[in-house]
N, C-alpha and C positions, 0 to 999 in steps of 0.2 A: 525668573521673576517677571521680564517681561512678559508672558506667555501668557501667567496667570491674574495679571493687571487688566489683560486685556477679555480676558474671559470675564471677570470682574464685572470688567464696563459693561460688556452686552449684557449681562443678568442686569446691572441697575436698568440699562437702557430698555429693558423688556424684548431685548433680542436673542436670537439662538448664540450660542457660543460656537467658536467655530470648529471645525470638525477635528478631531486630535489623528486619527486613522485613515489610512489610504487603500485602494482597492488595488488589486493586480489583476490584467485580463491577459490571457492568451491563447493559443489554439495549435493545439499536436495534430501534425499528420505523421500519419504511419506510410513508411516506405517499406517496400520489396520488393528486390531485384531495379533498383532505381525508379521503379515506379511507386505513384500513391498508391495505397491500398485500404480495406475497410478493418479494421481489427477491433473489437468489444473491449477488450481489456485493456484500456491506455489510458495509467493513472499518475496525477501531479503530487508530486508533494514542496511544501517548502522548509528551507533547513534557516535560521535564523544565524546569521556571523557576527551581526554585534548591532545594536547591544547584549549580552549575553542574559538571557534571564532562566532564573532558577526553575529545575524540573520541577513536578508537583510531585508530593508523595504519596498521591492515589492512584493507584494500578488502574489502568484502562481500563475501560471497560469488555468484561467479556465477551467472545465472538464464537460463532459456530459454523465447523462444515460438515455437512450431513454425508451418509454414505446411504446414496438410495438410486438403485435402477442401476447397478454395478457402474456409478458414478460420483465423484465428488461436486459436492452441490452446498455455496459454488464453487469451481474453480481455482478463483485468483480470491487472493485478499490481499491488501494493504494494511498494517497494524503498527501499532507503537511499540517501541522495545516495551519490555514486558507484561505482553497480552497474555490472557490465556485462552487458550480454544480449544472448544471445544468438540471429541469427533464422535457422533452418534450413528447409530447402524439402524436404519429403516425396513434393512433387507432380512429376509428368513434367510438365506443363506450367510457363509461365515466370510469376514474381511478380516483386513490388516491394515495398518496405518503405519507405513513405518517411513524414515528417511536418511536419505546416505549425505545429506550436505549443512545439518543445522547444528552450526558451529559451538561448540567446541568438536562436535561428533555426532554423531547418526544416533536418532532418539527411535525405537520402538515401541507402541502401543499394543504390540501381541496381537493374535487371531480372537473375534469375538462374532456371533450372530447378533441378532434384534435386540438393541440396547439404548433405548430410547433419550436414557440418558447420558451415555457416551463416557468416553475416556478422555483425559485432560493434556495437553501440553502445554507448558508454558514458554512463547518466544524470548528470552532474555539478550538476545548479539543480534547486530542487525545484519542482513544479508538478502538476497534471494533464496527461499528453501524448499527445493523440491520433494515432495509428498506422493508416496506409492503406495499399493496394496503388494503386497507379496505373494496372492492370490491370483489378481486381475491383472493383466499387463495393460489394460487401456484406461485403467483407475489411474490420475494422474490430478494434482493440483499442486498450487505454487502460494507460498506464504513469503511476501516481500515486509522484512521486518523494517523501520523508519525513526531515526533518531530523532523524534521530535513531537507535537503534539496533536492527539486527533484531529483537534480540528482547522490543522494546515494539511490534510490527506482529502486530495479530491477524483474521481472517478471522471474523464474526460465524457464530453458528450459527445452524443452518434457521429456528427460533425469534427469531435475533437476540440470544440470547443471550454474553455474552461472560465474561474474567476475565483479569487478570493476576496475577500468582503474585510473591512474591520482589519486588518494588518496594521500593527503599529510601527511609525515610523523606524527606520533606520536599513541592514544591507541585510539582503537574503541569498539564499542558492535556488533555484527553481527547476526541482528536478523530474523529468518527464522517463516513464518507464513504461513497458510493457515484457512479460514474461520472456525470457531467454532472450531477453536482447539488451544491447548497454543503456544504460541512462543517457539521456543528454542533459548538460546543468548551465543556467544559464544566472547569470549575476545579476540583480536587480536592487535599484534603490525607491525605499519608496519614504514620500512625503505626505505630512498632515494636508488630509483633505484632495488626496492628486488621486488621478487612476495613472497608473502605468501601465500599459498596449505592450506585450510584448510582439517581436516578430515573431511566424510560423518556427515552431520548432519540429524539424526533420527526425524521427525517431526511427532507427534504421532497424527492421523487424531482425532479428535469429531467426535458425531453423530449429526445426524440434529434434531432440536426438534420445536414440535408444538409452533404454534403460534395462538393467538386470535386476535378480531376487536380490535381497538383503543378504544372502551370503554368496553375492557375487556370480551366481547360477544366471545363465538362459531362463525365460521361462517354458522352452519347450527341452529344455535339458535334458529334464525329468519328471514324470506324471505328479499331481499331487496325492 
């Protein structure tokens, strides 16, 4: 009651009300082998712990990774649980989209050529989920699934610099990722009208590791 007395008064008074949302800033460096290093793909998300507020019941908005130049373009995505994405073939030659880690189990999208409009998956469990061609062995991309709402998912800058804007008050998790390597999560509180500076978060890179067909094959096993 007091809160809204006082917003009150600055309307009669012909002032701005004062600010209800706080900002968060901070900045991921990527490590390897103890050292910093540059990595493109190093994205924040924030998970809210309380106050808890109700999901929405409008499916994300749809996303897409192309299969073009025997490449997944792009890469990495970051999405809310249950996106759908989309996988199109640019190529006159024939791909595969399949994956051995997206939970409950390995989803297949089959072998298809030049399909401009592509084939569907939808991420329902959150996870990291590695994405292979069954064809290409250097066809390789990663869909990092995220309990929460698009627009606490941010894509670090060249620097590793980041920020969220507009957060409403109360406890968050601040979780800093890049592909095959752990998250680091750090607790933050934020208040009406504050920025909160985090310290540098150390993001300790993985290494990249092989991978086989979808039925467990080498891909120089056997010819296609």
């Amino acid at each position: 009651m007091r809160g809204l007395a006082i917003i009150a008064l600055a309307l009669l008074l012909g002032a701005d009300p004062p600010p209800s949302d706080g900002t968060i800033t901070g900045k991921v460096i990527a490590v390897d082998g103890g050292k910093a290093t540059k990595r493109d793909e190093v994205w924040v998300y924030l998970e809210q712990v309380k106050p808890r507020r109700h999901r929405s019941t409008t499916p994300p908005p749809a996303r897409e990774i192309r299969q073009k130049n025997e490449s997944f373009v792009p890469r990495v995505l970051v999405v809310p649980v249950g996106t759908s994405v989309t996988f199109p073939n640019d190529d006159l030659e024939e791909h595969n989209v399949f994956s051995p880690t997206d939970p409950p189990g390995q989803f297949d999208l089959g072998r298809y050529t030049t399909d401009r409009k592509g084939r569907v998956h939808v991420f329902d469990d959150p996870g990291e989920i590695e994405i292979y061609c069954d064809i290409h062995m250097k066809m390789w991309a990663r869909v990092k699934v995220v309990d929460t709402d698009l627009r606490w998912i941010a894509k670090a800058g060249p620097d590793g610099a980041f920020a969220f804007d507009h957060v409403p008050p109360g406890s968050y998790k601040v979780h800093s990722w890049s592909y095959d390597s752990d998250e680091v999560i750090t607790p933050v509180e934020v208040t009406a009208g504050a920025t909160t500076a985090l310290s540098e978060q150390h993001l300790q890179l993985g290494k990249p590791h092989a991978h086989v067909r979808k039925d467990g094959a080498r891909y120089d096993q056997y010819p296609l």
